[in-house]
N, C-alpha and C positions, 0 to 999 in steps of 0.2 A: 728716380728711386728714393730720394729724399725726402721727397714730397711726401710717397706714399708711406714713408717713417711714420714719420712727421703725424701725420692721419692717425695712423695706427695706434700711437702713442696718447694721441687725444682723446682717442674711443675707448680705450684700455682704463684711462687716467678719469673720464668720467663714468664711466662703470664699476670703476673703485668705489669714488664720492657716491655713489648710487646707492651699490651696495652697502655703505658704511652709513648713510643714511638709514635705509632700513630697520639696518640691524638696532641703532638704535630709537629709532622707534618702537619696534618690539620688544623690546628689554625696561624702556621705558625711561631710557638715562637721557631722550631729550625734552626738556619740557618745553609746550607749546605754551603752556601759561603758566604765568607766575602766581600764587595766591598769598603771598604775601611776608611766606616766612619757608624757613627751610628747615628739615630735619637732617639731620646728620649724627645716628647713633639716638642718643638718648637724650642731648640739645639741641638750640633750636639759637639761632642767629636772627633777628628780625631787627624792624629801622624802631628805633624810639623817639617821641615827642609827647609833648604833656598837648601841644594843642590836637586835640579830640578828630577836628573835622580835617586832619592829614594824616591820620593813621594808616588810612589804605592807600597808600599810593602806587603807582603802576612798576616797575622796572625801567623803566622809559625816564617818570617824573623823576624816580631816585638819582638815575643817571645824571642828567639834568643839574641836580640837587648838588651831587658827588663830585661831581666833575669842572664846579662854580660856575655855568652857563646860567644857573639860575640862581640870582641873588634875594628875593626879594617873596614871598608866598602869595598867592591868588589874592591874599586882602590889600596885598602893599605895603602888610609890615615885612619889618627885615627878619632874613635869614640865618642863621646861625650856625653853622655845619662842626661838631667836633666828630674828631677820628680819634684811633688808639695807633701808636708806632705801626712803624709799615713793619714792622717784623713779629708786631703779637699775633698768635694765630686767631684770635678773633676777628682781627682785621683782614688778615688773608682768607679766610671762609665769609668774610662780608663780601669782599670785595668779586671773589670766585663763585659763590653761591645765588647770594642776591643780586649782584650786580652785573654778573656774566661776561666778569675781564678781569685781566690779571692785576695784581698791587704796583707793578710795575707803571702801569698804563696811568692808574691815576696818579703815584705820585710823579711822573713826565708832567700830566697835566699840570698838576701844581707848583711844577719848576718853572713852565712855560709862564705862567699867571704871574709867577714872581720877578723874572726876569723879565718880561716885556710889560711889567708896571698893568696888566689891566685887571687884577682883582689879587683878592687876599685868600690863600689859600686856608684850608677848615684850621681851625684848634687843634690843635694836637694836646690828647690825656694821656695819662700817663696808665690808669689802671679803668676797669669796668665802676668799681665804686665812684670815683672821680667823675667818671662821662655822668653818669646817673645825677650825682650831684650837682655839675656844672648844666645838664638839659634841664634841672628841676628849676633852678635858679636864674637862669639862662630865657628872657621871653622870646619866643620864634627858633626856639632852639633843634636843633636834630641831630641825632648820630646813633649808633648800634647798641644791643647788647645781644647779650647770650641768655637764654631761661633755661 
């Protein structure tokens, strides 16, 4: 009799995730692809770099980028990652929007990086004028803004 709980429960529990899939698909709140920038209201969150040829990059590479698995860009120069506080909403819509995980998750990551010594977690700005000016000045630089 346990067993056939047990079953029962399974079938119910993925017929939920089935239907909850669906529904968002139809509505249209899951995206299957990223293009690059987000709309939310009446701005727009997207990644920022003055170097040209990594403007477009995937949600993948960002990841990657966000997360210090990736130090270094396709040429071999170095990478430069600044963030805003984990508590400005810029950051939390970067992180949720573009990135597709919580502000929690990355800054774990970046505690881990610190504590177990194998990389240097992003810049931390203090305001959007500030990142702007530190990516401008900054060669190989990247991090967000708002338009």
């Amino acid at each position: 009799m346990k067993f056939f709980r047990l079953s029962y429960h399974r079938k119910i529990s993925r017929f939920l995730r089935t239907l909850a899939f669906a529904f968002s698909v139809m509505t249209g709140s899951l995206s299957l692809f990223w293009t690059g920038y987000i709309h939310a209201g009446d701005s727009v969150v997207t990644p920022f770099s003055l170097v040209e040829q990594y403007r477009k990059l995937s949600r993948a590479e960002l990841r990657e980028i966000f997360f210090g698995r990736q130090t270094r860009w396709p040429d071999g120069s170095p990478l430069r990652v600044f963030v805003l506080p984990d508590k400005h909403p810029v950051h939390i819509r970067f992180a949720k929007e573009v990135l597709g995980i919580y502000p929690y998750q990355l800054r774990s990551a970046w505690d881990r990086m610190i504590y177990s010594g194998t990389g240097t977690p992003p810049v931390v700005v203090e305001s959007l004028e500030q990142m702007k000016k530190q990516i401008r000045s900054t060669p190989g630089a990247i991090g967000y803004i708002e338009e």
